[in-house]
ROBA-395589 format. One record per residue (C-alpha): residue number from 0; x, y, z. Coordinates in Angstrom, 1 decimal, decimal comma. Layout:
BEGIN
> NUM;X;Y;Z
...
//
This chain:
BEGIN
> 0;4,5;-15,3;12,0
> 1;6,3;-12,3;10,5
> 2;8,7;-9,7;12,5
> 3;8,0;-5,9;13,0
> 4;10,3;-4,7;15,4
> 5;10,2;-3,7;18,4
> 6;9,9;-7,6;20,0
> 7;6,6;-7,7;17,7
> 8;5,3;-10,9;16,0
> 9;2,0;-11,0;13,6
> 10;0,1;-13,2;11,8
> 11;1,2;-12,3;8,2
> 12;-2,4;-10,5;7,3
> 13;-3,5;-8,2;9,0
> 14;-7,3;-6,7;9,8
> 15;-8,1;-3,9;8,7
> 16;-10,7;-1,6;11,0
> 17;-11,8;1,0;8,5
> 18;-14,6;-0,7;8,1
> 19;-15,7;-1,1;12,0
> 20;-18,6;1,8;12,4
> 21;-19,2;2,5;8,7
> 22;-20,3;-0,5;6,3
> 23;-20,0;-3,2;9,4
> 24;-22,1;-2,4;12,7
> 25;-20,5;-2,8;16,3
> 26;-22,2;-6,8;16,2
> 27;-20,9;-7,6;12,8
> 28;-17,8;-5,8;13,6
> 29;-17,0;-8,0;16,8
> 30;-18,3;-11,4;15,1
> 31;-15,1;-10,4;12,1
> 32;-13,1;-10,1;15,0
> 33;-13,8;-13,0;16,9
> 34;-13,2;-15,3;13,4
> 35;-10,1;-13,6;12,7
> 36;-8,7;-14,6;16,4
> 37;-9,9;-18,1;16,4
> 38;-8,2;-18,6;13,1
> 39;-5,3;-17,4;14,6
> 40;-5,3;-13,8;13,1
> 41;-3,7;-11,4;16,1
> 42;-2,7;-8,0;14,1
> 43;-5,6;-5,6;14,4
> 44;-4,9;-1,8;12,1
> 45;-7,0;1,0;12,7
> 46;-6,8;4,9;12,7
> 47;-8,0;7,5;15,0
> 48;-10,3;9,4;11,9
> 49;-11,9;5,9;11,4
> 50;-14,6;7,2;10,7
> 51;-14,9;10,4;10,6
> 52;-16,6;10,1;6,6
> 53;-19,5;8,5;7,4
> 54;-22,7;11,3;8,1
> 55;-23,3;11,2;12,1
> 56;-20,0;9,6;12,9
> 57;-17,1;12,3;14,6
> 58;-13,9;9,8;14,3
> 59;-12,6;7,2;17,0
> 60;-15,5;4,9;15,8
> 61;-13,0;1,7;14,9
> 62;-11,2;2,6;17,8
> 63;-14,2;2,1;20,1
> 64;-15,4;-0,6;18,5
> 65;-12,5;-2,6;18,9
> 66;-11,5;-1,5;22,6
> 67;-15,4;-2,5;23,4
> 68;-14,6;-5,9;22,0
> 69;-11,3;-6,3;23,5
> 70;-13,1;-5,3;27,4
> 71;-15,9;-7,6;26,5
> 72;-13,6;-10,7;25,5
> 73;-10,7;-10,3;27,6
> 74;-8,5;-10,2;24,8
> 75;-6,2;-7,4;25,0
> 76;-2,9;-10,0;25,3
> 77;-4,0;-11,9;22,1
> 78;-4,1;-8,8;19,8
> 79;-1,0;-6,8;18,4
> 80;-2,9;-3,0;17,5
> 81;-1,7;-0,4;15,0
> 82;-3,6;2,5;15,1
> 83;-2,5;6,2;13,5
> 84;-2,8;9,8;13,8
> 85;-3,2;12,6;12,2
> 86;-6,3;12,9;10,7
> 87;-9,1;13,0;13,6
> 88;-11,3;16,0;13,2
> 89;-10,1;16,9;16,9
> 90;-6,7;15,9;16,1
> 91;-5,2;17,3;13,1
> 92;-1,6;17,1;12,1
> 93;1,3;16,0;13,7
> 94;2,3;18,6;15,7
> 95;3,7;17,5;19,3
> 96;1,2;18,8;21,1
> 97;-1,7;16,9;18,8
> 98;0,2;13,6;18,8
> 99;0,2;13,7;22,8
> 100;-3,3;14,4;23,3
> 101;-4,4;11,9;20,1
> 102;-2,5;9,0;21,8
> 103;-4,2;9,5;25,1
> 104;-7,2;9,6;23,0
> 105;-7,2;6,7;21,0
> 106;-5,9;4,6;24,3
> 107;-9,0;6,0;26,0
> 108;-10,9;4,2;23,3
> 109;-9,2;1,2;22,5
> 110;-9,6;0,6;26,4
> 111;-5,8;-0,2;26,5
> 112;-2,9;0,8;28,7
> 113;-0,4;1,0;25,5
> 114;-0,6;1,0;21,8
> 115;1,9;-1,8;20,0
> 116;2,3;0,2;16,8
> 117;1,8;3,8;16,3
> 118;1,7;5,0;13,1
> 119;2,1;8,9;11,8
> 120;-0,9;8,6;9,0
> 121;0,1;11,2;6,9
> 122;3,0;13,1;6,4
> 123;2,1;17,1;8,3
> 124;4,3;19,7;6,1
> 125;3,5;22,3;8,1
> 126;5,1;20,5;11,4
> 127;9,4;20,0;11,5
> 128;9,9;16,6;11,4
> 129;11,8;17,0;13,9
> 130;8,8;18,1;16,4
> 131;6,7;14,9;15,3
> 132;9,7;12,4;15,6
> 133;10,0;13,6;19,6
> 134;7,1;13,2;19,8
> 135;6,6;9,8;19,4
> 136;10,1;9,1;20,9
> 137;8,6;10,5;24,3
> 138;5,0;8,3;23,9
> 139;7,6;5,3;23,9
> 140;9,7;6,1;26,6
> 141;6,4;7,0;28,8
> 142;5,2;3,3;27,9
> 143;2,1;4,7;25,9
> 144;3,2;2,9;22,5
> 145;5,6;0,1;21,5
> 146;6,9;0,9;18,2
> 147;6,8;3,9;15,3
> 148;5,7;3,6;12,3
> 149;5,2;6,1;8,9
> 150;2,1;5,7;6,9
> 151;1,9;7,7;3,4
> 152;5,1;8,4;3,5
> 153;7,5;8,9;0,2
> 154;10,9;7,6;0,8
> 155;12,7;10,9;0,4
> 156;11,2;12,1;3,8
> 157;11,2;8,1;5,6
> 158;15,1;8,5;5,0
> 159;14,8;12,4;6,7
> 160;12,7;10,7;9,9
> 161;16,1;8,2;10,0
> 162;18,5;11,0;9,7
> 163;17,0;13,1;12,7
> 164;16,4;10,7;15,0
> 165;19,4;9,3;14,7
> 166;21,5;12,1;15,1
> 167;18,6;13,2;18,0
> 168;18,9;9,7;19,6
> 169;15,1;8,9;19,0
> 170;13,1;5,8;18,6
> 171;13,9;4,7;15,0
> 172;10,6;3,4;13,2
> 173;10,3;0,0;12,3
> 174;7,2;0,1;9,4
> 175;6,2;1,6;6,5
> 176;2,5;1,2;5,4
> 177;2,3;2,4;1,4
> 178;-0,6;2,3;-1,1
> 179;0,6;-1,3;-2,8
> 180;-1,0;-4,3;-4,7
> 181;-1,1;-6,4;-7,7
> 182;-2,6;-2,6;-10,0
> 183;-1,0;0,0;-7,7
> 184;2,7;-0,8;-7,4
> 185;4,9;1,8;-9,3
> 186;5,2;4,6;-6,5
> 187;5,9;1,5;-3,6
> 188;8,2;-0,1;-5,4
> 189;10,7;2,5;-7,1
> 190;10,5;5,1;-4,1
> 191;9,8;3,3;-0,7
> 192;11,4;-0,2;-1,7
> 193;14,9;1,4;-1,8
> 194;14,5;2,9;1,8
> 195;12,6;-0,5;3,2
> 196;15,7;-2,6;2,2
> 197;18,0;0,1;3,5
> 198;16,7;0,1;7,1
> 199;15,2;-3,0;7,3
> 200;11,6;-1,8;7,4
> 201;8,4;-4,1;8,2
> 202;6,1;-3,3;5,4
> 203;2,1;-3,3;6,0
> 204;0,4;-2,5;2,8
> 205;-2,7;-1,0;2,5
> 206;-5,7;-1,3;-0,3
> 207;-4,2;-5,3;-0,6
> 208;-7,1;-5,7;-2,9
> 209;-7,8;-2,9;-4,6
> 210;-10,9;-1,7;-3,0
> 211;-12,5;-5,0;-3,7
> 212;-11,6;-4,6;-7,1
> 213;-8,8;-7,9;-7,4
> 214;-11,7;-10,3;-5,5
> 215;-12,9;-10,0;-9,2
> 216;-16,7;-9,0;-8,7
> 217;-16,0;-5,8;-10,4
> 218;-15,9;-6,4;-13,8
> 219;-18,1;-3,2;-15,7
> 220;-19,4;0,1;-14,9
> 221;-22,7;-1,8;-14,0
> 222;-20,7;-4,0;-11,5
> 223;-20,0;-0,8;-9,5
> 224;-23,2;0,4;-9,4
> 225;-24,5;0,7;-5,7
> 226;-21,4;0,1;-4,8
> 227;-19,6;1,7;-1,1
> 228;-16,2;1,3;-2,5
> 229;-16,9;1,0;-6,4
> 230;-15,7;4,3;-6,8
> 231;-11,8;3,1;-5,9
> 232;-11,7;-0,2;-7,6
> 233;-13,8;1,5;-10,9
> 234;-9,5;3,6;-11,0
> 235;-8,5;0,3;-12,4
> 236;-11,6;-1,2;-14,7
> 237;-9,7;-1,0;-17,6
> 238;-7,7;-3,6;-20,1
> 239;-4,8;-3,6;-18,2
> 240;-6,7;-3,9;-15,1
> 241;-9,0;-6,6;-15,8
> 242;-6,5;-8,8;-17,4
> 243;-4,8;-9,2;-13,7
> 244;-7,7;-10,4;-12,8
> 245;-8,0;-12,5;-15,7
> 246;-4,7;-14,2;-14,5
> 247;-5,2;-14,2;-10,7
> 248;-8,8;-16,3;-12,0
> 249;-7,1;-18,8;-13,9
> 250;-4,6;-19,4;-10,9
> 251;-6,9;-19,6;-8,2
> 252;-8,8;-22,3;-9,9
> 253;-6,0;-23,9;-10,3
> 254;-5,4;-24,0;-6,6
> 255;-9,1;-24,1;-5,3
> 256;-9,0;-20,7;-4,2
> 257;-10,4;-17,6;-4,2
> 258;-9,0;-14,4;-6,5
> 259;-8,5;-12,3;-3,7
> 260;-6,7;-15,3;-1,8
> 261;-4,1;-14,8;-4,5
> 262;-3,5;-11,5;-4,9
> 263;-2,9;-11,3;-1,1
> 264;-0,8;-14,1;-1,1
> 265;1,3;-12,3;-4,3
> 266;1,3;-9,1;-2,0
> 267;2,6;-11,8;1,0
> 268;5,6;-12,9;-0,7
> 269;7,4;-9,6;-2,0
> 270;10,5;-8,5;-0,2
> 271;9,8;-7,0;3,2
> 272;6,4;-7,5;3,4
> 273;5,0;-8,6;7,0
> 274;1,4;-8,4;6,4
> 275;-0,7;-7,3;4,2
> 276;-3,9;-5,4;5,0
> 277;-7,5;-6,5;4,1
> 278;-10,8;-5,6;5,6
> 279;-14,0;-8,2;6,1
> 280;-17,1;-6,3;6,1
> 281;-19,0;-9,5;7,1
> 282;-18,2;-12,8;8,2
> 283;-18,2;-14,8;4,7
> 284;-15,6;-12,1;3,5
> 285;-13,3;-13,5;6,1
> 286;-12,1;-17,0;5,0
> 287;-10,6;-16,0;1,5
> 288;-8,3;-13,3;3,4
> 289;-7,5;-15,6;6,0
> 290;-6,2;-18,8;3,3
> 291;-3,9;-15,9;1,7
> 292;-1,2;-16,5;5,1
> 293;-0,9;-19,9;4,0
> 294;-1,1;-20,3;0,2
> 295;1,9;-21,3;-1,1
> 296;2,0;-19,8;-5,0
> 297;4,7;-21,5;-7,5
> 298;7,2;-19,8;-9,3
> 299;5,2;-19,7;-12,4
> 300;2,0;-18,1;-10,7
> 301;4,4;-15,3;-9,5
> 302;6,1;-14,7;-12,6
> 303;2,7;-14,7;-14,4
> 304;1,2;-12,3;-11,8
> 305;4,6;-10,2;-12,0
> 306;4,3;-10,0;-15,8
> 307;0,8;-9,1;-15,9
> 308;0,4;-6,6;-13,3
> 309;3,5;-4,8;-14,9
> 310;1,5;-3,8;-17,3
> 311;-1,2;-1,8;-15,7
> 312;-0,2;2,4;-16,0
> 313;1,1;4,0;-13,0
//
């Protein structure tokens, strides 16, 4: 299990619910979650926009889905849920007012009494930081959420959210979720590290895979063809690109595993992280992301992923 503040424990991987109402149905949806619980998975992340994208949908979708499943199963006490705000077409921003009536919003959906981790999803210039951070102070002292936490956030402006609310006397946050993986990890690691060693920080990565693209079935143009995601993972179908893959191959064979087993188990072991995120559209996507909380990768598989993914432009 891996710490988060605020009293919270997870299972180090946790389930990501952008997904739930787009590529998975409401039956597929709640089969992924009930395999993630009975494998011992508990940390659930979701967003209020999820999702708002897809032609039909109006936001709250993942939400729904997920406090349907938790009415249905009686499950509420098994699951630690992250959910964010600030991008739900109703619920722009991060204004006080916005973050209030979003909360209420998303707790109507999720069919819960509380929220264990709120995250701000993006950072709102147009709002004082000050006005967001009491915010979320006030949904913790009414009970409404557990812990804050700042998602898309650079490190200049996690260290402002520190500095007010702790000369305000607000709830201090307890995790960061960046952009981070085996081809995306300059801006994480030379801004936000600093800050996440600093305070302590739980960190929850997002895109753990790439967009599919470090599971290895994306290898040429003609690979992302079709393709929901393709678009993301095609950012990194380049030399540098597919020769992490090349590596994270070779190692997972040599533990009887599968690529994206590896990469999340890479993503597992850097400093400060708690749990990475990953998302199983169906069922059979599930057991590779679940192995990653328990693979144990040797030095030399590290420092070969390490030297490899260096490489790949920023």
């Amino acid at each position: 299990m891996s710490g988060i503040g605020a009293g919270l424990e997870v299972f180090p991987l946790a389930l990501g619910g952008n997904t739930f109402g787009w590529t998975s149905d409401e039956t597929a949806s709640h089969q992924v979650l009930d395999a993630f619980v009975e494998a011992g998975g508990d940390f659930l992340d979701t967003a209020d926009g999820y999702s708002a994208w897809v032609p039909g949908n109006s936001g709250g979708e993942s939400e729904t889905i997920i406090g349907d499943w938790i009415a249905s199963r009686g499950s509420r006490d098994r699951v630690v849920i992250g959910t964010k705000v600030s991008q739900h077409p109703q619920f722009r921003g991060l204004a006080a007012a916005t973050v209030r009536a979003a909360a209420d919003a998303s707790l109507k959906r999720l069919r819960t009494d509380h929220i264990d981790l709120y995250w701000a999803h993006f950072d709102d210039p147009r709002t004082p930081l000050e006005e967001t951070a009491a915010a979320f102070d006030g949904l913790v002292k009414d009970g409404k959420i557990r812990a804050v936490g700042l998602s898309n956030y650079t490190g200049e402006r996690i260290r402002e959210w520190f500095r007010i609310a702790r000369r305000d006397g607000l709830t201090l946050p307890v995790a960061v979720q960046p952009h981070y993986n085996l081809v995306r990890r300059g801006g994480y690691e030379s801004d936000i590290a600093p800050v996440v060693a600093e305070e302590n920080l739980a960190v929850v990565p997002y895109y753990g895979l790439a967009s599919g693209f470090l599971t290895g079935k994306y290898k040429t143009a003609e690979d992302l063809d079709g393709a929901i995601r393709g678009g993301a993972a095609g950012n990194y179908l380049n030399d540098a690109g597919l020769a992490v893959v090349k590596v994270l191959e070779e190692i997972a064979r040599d533990h009887g595993a599968a690529p994206a087993t590896v990469a999340l188990a890479w993503l597992r072991g850097r400093p400060g992280i708690a749990a990475p995120i990953a998302s199983a559209r169906t069922l059979d996507q599930l057991p590779a992301l679940i192995a990653s909380a328990t693979l144990h990768l040797t030095s030399a598989d590290v420092e070969a992923l390490d030297e490899v993914s260096a490489r790949v432009p920023q």
